[in-house]
N, C-alpha and C positions, 0 to 999 in steps of 0.2 A: 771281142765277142759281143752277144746282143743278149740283153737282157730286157724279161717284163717284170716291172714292179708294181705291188698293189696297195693300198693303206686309205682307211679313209673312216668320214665319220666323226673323230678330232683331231686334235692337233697334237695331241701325245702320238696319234699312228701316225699320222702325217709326215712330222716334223723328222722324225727318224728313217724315215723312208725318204724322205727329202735330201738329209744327209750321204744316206748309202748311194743315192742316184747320180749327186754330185760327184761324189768321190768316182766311184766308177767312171763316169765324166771324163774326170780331168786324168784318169790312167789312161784313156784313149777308147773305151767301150762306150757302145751304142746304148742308150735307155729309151723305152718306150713304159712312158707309164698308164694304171687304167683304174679309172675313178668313177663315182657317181657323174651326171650331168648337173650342171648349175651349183654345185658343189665348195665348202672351201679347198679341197686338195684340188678341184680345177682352179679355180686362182690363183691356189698360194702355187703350184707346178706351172703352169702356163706363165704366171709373173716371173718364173726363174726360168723360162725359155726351155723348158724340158718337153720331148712330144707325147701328146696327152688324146688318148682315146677313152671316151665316156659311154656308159651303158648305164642302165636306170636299175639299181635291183636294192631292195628295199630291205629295212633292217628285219626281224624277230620281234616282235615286242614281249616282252614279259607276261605284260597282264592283256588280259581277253582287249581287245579293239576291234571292229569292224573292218581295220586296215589290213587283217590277217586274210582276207579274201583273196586282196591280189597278190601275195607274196610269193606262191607258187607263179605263177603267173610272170610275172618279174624276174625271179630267178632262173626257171625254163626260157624265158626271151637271153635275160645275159648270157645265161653259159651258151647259149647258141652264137650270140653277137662275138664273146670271148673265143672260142673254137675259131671261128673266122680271123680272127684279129691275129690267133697264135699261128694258124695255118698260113696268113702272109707273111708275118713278121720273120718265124722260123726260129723263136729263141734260141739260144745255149740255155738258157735257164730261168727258173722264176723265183722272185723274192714276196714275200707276202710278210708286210709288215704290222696284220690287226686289220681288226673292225670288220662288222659284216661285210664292206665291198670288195676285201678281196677274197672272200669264199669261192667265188665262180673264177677267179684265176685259178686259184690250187687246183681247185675240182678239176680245172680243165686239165692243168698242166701233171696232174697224177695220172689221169686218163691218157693222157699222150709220153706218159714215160719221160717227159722234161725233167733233169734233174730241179729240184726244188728247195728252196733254205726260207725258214722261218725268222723271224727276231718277235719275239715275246715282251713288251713292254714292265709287265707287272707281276707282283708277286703272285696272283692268283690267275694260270693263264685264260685268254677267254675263248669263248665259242669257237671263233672258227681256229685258232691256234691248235685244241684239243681233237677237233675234227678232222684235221689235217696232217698230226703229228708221226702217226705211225709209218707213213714212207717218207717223210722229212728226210735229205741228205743230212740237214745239222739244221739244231734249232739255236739261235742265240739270244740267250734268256737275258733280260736288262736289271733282275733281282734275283738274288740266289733261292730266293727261297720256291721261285716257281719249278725248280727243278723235282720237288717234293711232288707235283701233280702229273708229271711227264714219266711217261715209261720209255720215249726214246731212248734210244744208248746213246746217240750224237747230239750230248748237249754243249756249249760251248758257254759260260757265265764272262759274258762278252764286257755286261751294263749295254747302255740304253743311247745313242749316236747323240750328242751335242753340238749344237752349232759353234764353230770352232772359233770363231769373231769373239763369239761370248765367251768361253772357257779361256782364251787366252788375252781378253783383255784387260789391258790394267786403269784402262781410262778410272776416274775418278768425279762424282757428279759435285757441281760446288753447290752449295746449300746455303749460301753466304745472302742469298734473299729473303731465308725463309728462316732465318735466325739462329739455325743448329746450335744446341752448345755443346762443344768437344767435350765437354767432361759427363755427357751422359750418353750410355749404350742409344744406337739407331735398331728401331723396331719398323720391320718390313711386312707391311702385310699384302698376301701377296693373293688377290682376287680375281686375274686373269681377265684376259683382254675383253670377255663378256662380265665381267665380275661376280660376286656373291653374293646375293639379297643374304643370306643367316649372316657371312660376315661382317657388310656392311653395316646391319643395324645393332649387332653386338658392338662391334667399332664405335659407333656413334651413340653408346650411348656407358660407354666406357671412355671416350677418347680423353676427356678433361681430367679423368683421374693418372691416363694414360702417361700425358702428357708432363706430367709434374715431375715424372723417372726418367721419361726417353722420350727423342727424337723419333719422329713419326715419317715411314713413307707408307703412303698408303693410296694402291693401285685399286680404284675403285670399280673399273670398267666403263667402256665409253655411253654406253647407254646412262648409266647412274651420276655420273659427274656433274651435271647439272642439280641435280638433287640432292647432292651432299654437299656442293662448294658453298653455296652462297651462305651457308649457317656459320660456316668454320673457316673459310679463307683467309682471316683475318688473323689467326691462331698464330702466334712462332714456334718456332719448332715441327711445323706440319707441311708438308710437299703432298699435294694431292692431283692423283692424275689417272686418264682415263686408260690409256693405250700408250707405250712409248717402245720408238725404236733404241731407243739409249739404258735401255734395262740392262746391259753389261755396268752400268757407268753407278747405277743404282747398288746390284748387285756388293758391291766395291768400298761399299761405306755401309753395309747393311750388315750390324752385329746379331742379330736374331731375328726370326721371322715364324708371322703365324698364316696359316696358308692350310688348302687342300692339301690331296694326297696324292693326287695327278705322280704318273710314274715322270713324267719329266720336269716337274716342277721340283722332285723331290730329287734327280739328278744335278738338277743347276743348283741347288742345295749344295748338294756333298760335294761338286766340284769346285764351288766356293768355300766350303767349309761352315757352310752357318747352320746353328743347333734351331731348332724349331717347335714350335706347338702347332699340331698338324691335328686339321679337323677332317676325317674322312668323309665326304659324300656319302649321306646314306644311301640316295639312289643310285650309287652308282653301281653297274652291271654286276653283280653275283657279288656284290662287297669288294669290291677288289680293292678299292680306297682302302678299307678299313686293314685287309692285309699287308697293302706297302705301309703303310703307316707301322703297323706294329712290326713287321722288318728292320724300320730306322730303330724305333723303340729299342728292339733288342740290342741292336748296336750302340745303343747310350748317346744316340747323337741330337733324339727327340722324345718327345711326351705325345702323348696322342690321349685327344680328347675326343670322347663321341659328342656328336650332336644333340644325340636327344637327350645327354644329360646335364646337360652345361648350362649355367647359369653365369652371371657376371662376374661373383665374387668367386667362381672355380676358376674361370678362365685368369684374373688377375692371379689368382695364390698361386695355379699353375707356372704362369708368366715368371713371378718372382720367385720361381723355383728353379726355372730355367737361368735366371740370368744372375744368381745368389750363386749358382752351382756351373758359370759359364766355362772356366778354365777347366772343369771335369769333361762336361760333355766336347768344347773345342779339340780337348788334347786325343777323344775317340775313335777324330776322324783318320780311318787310312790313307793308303794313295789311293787316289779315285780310277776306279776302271771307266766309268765315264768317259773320260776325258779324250782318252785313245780307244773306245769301244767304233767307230767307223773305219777308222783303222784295223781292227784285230779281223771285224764282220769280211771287209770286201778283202782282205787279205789272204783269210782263211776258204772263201768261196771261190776266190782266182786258183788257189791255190789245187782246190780238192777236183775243180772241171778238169785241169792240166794233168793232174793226174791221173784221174780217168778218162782221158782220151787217149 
């Protein structure tokens, strides 16, 4: 069969949408995917040889901008560019994985009666997910708790497509340079391939005290790397790094981690099992950080700290609440749906076209 999928925006839509596109892939189905121009999902999809059509349609902003003028403009151009696109292609169906760029897929593919399947990243679902919901074939939610904002009756609590390299790797990163000492817990902070200015300078100016308890890895982002190594490189016990493809190997020796609220950040989480001090982005779109975060919370597996109210000595007492009280929160974790959630998704979508045709 031929599918369009759409996701874009970050790497939380992306990256699961990337997943679902593969798998289908390798069962023997066609994927066309359809993204922003100049875009990461045109990179990170073009870099994995998937074929890729690009239209320009611009996000929502929240607060007043001037950039509100072309937005109609933009999205009047895609959904026309999209109609074209679906009119050659001829789907069996469309997947829509987040983020405004795949608005003008759905729209199109509800207008044309294509059967359509959502996947919902976070506990609080967003724009275009809510937009789109009500003729959804099946939505598949990556947090239980976004099923509370959905009135569809076809929700499926699938969790959230993982890269399966990573969820089943058991590599092991050596540390043997940078002086680890096995007899103290490894603290993972975890800042994302662009990193986190609040983290980074709570980090840095907490690290010394940090360091006296635990093993430090701490993913700084490529852009900041410069800017934090040369004070601390010297340090034992600390691995500091910008960007790495070997984050499975990291993962694997990492007893706690403090990190965002990112829906997929918080999946490689539970699929490794590690409890966490999770700082929601405040900016981020309708809070929805602050909701995945108090999700783990309730499941005992995390503490969740706001931003605006955290100071250094909350952030340590926190810390050492977490890892005073580690075998409580480790023993919380369930079996992870994660882990087989790209499985359950292209499983369940093969399944439901076959039987309606």
């Amino acid at each position: 069969m031929k599918f369009i999928i759409s996701a874009g925006g970050t790497g939380g839509h992306i990256m699961p949408a990337l997943s679902i596109s593969q798998e289908l892939i390798k069962r023997g189905h066609q994927v066309l995917y359809i993204g922003n121009k100049d875009s990461m999902e045109e990179k990170i999809i073009t870099k994995n040889k998937i074929d890729f059509e690009a239209i320009n349609v611009q996000k929502l902003y929240r607060k007043f901008t001037l950039k509100h003028i072309f937005f109609p403009f933009k999205l009047f151009n895609s959904i026309n560019k999209v109609k074209k696109i679906f009119k050659k292609y001829q789907p069996d169906a469309y997947i829509g994985c987040g983020g405004f760029v795949s608005g003008p897929s759905g729209f199109v593919a509800r207008g044309k009666k294509v059967p359509y399947f959502l996947q919902e990243q976070n506990s609080y679902p967003g724009l275009t997910t809510r937009a789109l919901e009500a003729d959804a074939n099946t939505i598949f939610i990556g947090q239980g708790d976004a099923k509370k904002y959905l009135k569809n009756s076809n929700i499926i609590y699938s969790g959230n497509p993982l890269n399966k390299t990573l969820v089943n790797s058991e590599r092991i990163a050596d540390m043997t340079d940078y002086q680890f000492d096995r007899e103290k817990k490894t603290l993972f902070i975890i800042g994302g391939s662009q990193g986190s200015q609040f983290l980074n300078y709570m980090m840095k100016n907490t690290l010394d005290r940090l360091l006296e308890h635990y093993n430090i890895i701490w993913q700084l982002g490529v852009k900041n790397l410069d800017e934090f190594q040369d004070d601390h490189k010297e340090k034992k016990g600390l691995f500091m790094f910008g960007f790495s493809y070997d984050i499975d190997a990291l993962y694997n020796i990492a007893d706690i981690a403090i990190c965002r609220a990112g829906a997929i950040t918080i999946a490689e989480l539970e699929a490794k099992k590690i409890p966490a001090l999770l700082i929601p982005l405040p900016s981020a779109a309708e809070n929805h950080q602050y909701k995945n975060a108090l999700e783990q919370t309730s499941k005992n597996i995390a503490i969740t700290l706001e931003q605006n109210n955290l100071d250094y000595n909350t952030l340590i007492a926190e810390l050492d609440k977490l890892s005073s009280n580690y075998d409580y929160y480790k023993q919380n974790f369930e079996q992870c749906v994660h882990t087989s959630a790209v499985d359950t998704i292209v499983s369940s979508i093969l399944e439901k076209l076959h039987k309606d045709k």
